[in-house]
TIMAR-629911 format. One line per field, with one value per residue (C-alpha): residue number from 1; y, z, x. Coordinates in Angstrom, 1 decimal, padded with zeros to 4 digits, m for minus. Each point is the difference from the previous one (the first is absolute). Example, Ala and Ser with C-alpha at 12.3 -4.5 7.8 and 13.67 -1.06 7.14 Angstrom:
<atoms>
seq = 1 | 2
c2 = m004.5 | 003.4
c3 = 007.8 | m000.7
c1 = 012.3 | 001.4
</atoms>
This chain:
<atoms>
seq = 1 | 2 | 3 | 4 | 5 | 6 | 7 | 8 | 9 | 10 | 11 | 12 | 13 | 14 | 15 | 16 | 17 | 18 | 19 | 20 | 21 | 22 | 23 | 24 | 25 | 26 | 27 | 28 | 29 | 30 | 31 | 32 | 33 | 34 | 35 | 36 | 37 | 38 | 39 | 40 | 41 | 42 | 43 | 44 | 45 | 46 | 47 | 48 | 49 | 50 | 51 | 52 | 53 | 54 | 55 | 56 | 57 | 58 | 59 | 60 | 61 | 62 | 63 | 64 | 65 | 66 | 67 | 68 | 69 | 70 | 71 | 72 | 73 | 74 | 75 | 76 | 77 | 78 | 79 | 80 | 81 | 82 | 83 | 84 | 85 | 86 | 87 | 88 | 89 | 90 | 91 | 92 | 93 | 94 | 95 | 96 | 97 | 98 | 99 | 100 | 101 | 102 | 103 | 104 | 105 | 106 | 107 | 108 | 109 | 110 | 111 | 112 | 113 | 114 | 115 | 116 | 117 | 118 | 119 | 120 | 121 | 122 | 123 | 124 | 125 | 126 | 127 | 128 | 129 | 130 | 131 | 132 | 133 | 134 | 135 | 136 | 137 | 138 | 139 | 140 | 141 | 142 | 143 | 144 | 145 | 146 | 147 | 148 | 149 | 150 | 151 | 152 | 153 | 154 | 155 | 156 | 157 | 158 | 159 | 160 | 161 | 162 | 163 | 164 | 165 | 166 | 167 | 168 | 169 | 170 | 171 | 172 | 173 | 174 | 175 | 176 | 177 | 178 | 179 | 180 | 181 | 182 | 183 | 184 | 185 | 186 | 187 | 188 | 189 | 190 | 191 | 192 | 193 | 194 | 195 | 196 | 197 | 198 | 199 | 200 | 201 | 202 | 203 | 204 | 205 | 206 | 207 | 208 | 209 | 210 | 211 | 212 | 213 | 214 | 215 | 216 | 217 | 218 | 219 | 220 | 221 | 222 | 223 | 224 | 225 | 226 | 227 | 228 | 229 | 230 | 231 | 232 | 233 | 234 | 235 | 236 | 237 | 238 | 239 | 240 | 241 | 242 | 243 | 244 | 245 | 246 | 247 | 248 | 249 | 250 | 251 | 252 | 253 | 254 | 255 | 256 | 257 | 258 | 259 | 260 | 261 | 262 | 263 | 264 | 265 | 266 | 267 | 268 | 269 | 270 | 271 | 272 | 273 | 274 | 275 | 276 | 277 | 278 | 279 | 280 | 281 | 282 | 283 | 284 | 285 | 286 | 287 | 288 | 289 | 290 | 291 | 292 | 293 | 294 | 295 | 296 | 297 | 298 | 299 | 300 | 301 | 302 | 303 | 304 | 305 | 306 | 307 | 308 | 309 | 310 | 311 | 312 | 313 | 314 | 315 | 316 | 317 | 318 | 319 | 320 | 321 | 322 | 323 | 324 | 325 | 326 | 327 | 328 | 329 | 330 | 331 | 332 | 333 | 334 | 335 | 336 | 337 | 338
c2 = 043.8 | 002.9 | 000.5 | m000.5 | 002.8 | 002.0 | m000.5 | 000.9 | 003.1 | 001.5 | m001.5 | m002.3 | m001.6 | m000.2 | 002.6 | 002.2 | m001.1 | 001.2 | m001.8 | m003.1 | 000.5 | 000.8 | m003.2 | m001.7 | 001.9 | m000.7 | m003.8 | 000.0 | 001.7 | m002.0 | m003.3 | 001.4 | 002.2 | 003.2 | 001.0 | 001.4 | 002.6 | 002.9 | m000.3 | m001.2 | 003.4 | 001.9 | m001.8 | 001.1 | 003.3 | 000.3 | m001.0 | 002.6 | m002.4 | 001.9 | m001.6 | m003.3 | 001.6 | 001.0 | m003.8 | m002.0 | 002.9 | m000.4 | m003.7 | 000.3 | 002.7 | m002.2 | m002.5 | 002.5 | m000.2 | 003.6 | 000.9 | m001.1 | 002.2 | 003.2 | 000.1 | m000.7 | 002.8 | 002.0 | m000.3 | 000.6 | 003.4 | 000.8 | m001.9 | m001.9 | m002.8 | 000.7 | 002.5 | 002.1 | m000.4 | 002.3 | m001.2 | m004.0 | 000.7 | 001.0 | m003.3 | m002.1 | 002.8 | m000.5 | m003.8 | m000.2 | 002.5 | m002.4 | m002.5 | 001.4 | 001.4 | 002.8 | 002.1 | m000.5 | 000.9 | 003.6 | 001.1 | m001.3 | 001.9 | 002.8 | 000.1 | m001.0 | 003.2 | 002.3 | m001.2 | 000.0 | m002.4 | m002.3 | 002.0 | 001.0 | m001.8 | 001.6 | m003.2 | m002.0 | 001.1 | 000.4 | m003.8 | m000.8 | 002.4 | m001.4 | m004.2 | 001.6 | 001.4 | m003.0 | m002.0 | 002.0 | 002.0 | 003.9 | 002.2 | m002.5 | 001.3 | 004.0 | 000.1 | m001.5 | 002.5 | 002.9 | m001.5 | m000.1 | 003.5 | 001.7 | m001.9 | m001.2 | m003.3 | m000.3 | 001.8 | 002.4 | m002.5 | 002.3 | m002.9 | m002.6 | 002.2 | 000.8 | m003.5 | m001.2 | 003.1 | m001.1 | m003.8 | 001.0 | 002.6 | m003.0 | m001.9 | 002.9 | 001.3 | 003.5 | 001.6 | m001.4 | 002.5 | 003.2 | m000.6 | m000.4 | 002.5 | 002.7 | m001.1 | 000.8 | 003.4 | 001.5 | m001.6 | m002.2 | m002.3 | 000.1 | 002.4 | 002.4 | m001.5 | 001.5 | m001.4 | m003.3 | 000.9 | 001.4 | m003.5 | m002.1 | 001.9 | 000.1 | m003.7 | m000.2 | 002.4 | m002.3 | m002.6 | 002.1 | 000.8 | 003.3 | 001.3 | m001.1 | 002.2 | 002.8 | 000.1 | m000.3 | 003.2 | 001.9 | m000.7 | 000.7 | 003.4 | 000.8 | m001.5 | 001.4 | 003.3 | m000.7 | 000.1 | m003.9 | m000.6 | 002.0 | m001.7 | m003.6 | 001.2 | 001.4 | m002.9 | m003.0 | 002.5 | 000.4 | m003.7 | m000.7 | 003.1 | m002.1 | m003.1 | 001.9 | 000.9 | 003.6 | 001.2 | m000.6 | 002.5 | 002.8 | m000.6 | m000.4 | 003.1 | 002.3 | m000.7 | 000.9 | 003.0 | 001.2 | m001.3 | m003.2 | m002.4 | 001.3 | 003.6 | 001.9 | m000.4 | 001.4 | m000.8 | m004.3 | 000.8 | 001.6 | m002.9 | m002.7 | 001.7 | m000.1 | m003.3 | m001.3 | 002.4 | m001.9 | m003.0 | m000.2 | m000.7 | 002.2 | 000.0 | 000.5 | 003.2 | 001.1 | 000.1 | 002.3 | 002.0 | 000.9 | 000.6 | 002.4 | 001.7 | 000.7 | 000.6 | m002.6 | 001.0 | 000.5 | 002.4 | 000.8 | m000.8 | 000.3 | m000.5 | m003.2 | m001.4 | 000.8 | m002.0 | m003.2 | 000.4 | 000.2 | m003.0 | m002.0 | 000.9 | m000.6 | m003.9 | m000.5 | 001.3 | 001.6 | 002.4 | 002.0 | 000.2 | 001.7 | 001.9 | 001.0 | 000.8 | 002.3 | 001.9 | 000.5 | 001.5 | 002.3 | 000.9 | m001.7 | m000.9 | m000.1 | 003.0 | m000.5 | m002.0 | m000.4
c3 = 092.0 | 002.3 | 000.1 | m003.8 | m000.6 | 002.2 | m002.2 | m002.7 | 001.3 | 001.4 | m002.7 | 002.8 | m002.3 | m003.1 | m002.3 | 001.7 | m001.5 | 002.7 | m002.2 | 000.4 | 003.9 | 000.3 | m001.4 | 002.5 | 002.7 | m000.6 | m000.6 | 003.7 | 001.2 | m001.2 | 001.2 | 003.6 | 000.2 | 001.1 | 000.8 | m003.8 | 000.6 | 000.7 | m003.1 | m002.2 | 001.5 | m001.5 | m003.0 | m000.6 | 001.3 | m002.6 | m002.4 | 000.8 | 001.5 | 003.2 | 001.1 | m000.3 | 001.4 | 003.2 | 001.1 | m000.3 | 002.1 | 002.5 | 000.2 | 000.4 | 002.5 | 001.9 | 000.0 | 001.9 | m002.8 | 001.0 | m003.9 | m000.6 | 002.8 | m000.5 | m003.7 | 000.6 | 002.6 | m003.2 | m002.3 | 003.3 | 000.4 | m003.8 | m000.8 | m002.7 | m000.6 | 002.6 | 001.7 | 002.0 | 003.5 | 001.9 | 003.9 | m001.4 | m002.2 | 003.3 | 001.6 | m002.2 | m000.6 | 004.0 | m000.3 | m003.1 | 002.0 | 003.0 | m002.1 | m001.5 | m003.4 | m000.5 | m002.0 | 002.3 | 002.8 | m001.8 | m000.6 | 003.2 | 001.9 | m001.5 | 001.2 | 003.4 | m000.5 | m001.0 | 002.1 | m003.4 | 000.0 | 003.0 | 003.6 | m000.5 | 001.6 | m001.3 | 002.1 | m001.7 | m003.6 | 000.7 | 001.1 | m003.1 | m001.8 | 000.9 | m000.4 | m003.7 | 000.4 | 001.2 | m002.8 | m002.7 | m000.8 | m001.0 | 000.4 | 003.8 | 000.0 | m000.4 | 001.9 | 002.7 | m000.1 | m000.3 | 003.3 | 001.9 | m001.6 | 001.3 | 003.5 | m001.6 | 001.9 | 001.0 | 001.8 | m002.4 | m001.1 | m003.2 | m000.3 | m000.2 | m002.3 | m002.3 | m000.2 | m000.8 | m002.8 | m001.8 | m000.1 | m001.8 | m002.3 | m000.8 | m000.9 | m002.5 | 002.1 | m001.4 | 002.2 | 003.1 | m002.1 | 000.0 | 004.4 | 001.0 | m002.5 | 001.7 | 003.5 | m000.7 | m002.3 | 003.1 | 003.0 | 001.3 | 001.9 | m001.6 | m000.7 | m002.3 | m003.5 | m003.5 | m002.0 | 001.0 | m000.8 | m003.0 | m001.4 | 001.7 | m001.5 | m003.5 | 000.4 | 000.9 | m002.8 | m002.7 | 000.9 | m001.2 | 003.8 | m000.4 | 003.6 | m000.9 | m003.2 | 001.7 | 003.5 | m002.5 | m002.4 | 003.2 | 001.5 | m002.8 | 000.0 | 003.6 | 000.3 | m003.6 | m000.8 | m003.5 | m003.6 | 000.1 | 003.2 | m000.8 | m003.5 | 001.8 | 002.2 | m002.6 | m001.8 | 003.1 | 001.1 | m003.4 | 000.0 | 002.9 | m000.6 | m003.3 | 002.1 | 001.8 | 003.4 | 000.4 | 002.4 | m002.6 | m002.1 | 002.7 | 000.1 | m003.7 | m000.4 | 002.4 | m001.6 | m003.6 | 001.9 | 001.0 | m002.7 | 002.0 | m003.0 | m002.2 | m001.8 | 002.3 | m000.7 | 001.9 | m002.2 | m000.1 | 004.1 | m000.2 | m001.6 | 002.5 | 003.2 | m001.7 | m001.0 | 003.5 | 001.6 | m001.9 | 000.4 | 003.1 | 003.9 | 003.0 | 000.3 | m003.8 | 000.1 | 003.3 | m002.1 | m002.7 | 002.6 | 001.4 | m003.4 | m000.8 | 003.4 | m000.2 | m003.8 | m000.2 | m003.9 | m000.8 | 000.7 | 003.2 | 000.5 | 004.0 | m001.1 | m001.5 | 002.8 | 002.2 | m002.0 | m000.2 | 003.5 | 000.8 | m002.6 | 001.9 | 003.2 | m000.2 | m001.4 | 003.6 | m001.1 | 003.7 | m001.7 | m002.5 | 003.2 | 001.7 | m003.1 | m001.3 | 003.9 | m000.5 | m003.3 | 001.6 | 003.1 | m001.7 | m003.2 | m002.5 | m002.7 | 001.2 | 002.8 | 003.4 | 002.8 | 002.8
c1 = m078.1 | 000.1 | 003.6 | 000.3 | m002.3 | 002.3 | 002.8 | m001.9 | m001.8 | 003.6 | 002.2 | 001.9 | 002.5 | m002.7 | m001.1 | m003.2 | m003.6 | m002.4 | m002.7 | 001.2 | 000.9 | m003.9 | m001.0 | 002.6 | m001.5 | m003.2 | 000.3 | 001.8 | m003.1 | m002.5 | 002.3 | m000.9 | 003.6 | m001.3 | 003.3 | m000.1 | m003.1 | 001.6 | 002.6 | m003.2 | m001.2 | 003.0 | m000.5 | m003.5 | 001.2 | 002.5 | m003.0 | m002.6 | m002.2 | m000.1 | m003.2 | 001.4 | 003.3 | m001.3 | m001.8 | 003.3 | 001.4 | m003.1 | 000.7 | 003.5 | m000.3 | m002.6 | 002.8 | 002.1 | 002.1 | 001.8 | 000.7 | m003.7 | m000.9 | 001.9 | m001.6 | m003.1 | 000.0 | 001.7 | m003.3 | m002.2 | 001.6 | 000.1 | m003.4 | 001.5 | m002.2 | m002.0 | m001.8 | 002.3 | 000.2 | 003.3 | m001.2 | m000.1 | 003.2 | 001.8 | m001.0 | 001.8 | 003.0 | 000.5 | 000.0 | 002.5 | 002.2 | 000.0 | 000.5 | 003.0 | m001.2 | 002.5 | m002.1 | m002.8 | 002.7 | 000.6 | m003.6 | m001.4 | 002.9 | m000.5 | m003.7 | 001.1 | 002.4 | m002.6 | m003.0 | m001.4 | m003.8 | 001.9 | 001.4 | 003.2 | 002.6 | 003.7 | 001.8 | m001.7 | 000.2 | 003.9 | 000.4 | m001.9 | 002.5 | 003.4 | m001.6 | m000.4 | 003.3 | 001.6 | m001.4 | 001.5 | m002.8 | 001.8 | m003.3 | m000.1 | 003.5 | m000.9 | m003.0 | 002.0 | 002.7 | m002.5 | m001.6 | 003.1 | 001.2 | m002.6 | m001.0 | m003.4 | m001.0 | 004.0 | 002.7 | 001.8 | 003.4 | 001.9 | 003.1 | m002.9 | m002.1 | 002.6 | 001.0 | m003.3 | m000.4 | 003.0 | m001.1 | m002.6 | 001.7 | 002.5 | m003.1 | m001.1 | m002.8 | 000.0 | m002.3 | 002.5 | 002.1 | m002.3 | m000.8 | 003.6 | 000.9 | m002.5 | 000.9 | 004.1 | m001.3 | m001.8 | 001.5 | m002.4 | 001.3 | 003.4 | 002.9 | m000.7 | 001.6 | m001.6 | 002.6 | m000.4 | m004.0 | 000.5 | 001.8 | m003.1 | m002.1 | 001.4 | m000.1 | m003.6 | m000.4 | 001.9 | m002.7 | m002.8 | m001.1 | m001.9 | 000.4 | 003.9 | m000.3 | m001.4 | 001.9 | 003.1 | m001.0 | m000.3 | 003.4 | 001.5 | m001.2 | 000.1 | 003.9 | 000.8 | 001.9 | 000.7 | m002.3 | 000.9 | m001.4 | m003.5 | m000.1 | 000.0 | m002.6 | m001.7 | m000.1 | m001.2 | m002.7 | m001.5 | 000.3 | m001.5 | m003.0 | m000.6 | m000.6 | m002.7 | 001.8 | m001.6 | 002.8 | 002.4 | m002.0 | m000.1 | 004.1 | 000.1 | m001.7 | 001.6 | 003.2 | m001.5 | m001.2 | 003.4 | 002.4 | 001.8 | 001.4 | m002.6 | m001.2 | m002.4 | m003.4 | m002.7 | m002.6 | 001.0 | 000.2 | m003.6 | m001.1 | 002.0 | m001.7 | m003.2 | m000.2 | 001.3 | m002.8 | m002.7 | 001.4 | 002.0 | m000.7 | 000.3 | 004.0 | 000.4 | m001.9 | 001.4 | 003.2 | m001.9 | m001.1 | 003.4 | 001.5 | m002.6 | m000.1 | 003.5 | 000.5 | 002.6 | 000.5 | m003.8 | m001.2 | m001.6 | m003.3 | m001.5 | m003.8 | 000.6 | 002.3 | m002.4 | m002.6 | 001.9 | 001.1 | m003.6 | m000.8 | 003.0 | m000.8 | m003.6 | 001.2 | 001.8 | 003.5 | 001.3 | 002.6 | m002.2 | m003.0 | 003.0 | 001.5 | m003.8 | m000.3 | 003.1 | m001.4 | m003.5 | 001.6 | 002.3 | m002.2 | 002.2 | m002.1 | m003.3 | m002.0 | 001.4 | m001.8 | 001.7
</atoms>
């Protein structure tokens, strides 16, 4: 009964009717098969039923079932179905992960990398990364490479991380796309090579990645020295600033600003850098800051970059402390105090 309602819940050589697979399920569980909870748990999931949901997890995880486990460590964290817990969630994440859950592996290793509610441990994490890896897993695959990219947890290996980077690019990872693409953009780790991050990340961009769509827009402008190459970046950043990525609306609207691909239009700029300094975080309105500082196209303004580097500053952001720090000193916007 339990493997028939597999069949029927993943459409294994039968048509899909996750109705009937519940009723499979739950017949195998009430015959004593507890071997069905945690797919009856996905079942009721699936449902709404996120009450029932989360006790077949809970018996399957007591099981040591590791799928059973790593889910019902998912509704601890999120309190679905049950009153969140994050300190009990990470109990059962670590034993899924050491049971060889993959997605248990990833989000317990990246707490292990961060220190993040458990001590951090960056050997760890990355042994947790490339098991992930080495069963498939693409995000296992990229968080491994940025681990041995960058020396975190692991001596720095570039042949190994690019390997490992294009594994999971060929497995249509798209963020794999964006990180190796940056790395080879500013020569970390690797040779410099834009052209060859340009093309990753038009393909992270052509699978709706935002960071893809943005970090493409950009290239194209700072590599372009035609009207065609502004008008494509013209176009990806005001797709990507549509998709909410505020950065992408500072570049968006310095190129309105100054006329790249596009009539100038101080006023649309204006109302970019406005909308980004209500909305955006510290590094967004560093950005603004600068522009307005320097009077890239705008118009000058030193009173106001010296707010937002305050307002960014005072949020943490070391470069605006140091650029406020700069203004204050030399009267730039606001009285000197040195």
């Amino acid at each position: 009964m339990y493997r028939d309602g597999n069949m029927l819940y993943s459409g294994i050589n039968i048509e899909v009717n996750k109705k009937e697979a519940g009723k499979y399920f739950k017949m195998s569980i009430d015959n004593g098969n507890l071997e069905a909870a945690n797919s009856y748990g996905l079942y009721l999931l699936h449902k709404k039923n996120n009450e029932e949901a989360c006790k077949y997890f809970k018996i399957a995880a007591d099981r040591e079932d590791l799928n059973g486990l790593h889910n019902y460590g998912h509704m601890l964290k999120d309190g679905i179905g049950i009153e969140a817990n994050k300190q009990e969630s990470i109990k059962y994440f670590k034993m899924a992960a050491e049971k060889g859950n993959i997605l248990s592996m990833i989000y317990y290793g990246c707490l292990l990398q961060e220190g993040k509610d458990v001590p951090i441990d960056k050997e760890k994490a990355v042994e947790y990364f490339r098991s992930a890896a080495n069963k498939g897993n693409a995000e296992g695959m990229c968080r491994y490479a940025y681990a041995l990219i960058n020396g975190i947890g692991i001596n720095v290996d570039k042949e190994e991380a690019a390997k490992y980077y294009k594994k999971a690019i060929d497995k249509g990872f798209s963020q794999a796309a964006v990180e190796y693409g940056y790395h080879l953009e500013k020569g970390i780790g690797f040779e410099v090579n834009k052209e060859e991050a340009k093309t990753l990340y038009k393909l992270a961009a052509d699978k709706g990645n935002v960071n893809g769509i943005n970090n493409y827009g950009w290239i194209c402008f700072s590599m372009g020295s035609t009207n065609e190459d502004y008008e494509e970046a013209i176009k990806y950043l005001k797709k990507a600033s549509d998709l909410g990525y505020l950065i992408s609306l500072v570049n968006y609207g310095y190129m309105v600003d100054n006329g790249y691909g596009i009539q100038c239009d101080h006023e649309e700029a204006r109302k970019c850098y406005q909308k980004v300094i209500e909305k955006g975080g510290t590094k967004e309105i560093f950005t603004v800051a600068e522009i307005l500082e320097n009077g890239n196209g705008i118009q000058k303004n030193e009173k106001e970059a010296a707010r937002l580097y305050k307002l960014a500053a005072d949020a943490g952001h070391s470069d605006s402390m140091f650029n406020y720090a700069k203004m204050a000193e030399n009267g730039c916007g606001i009285q000197t105090n040195k």
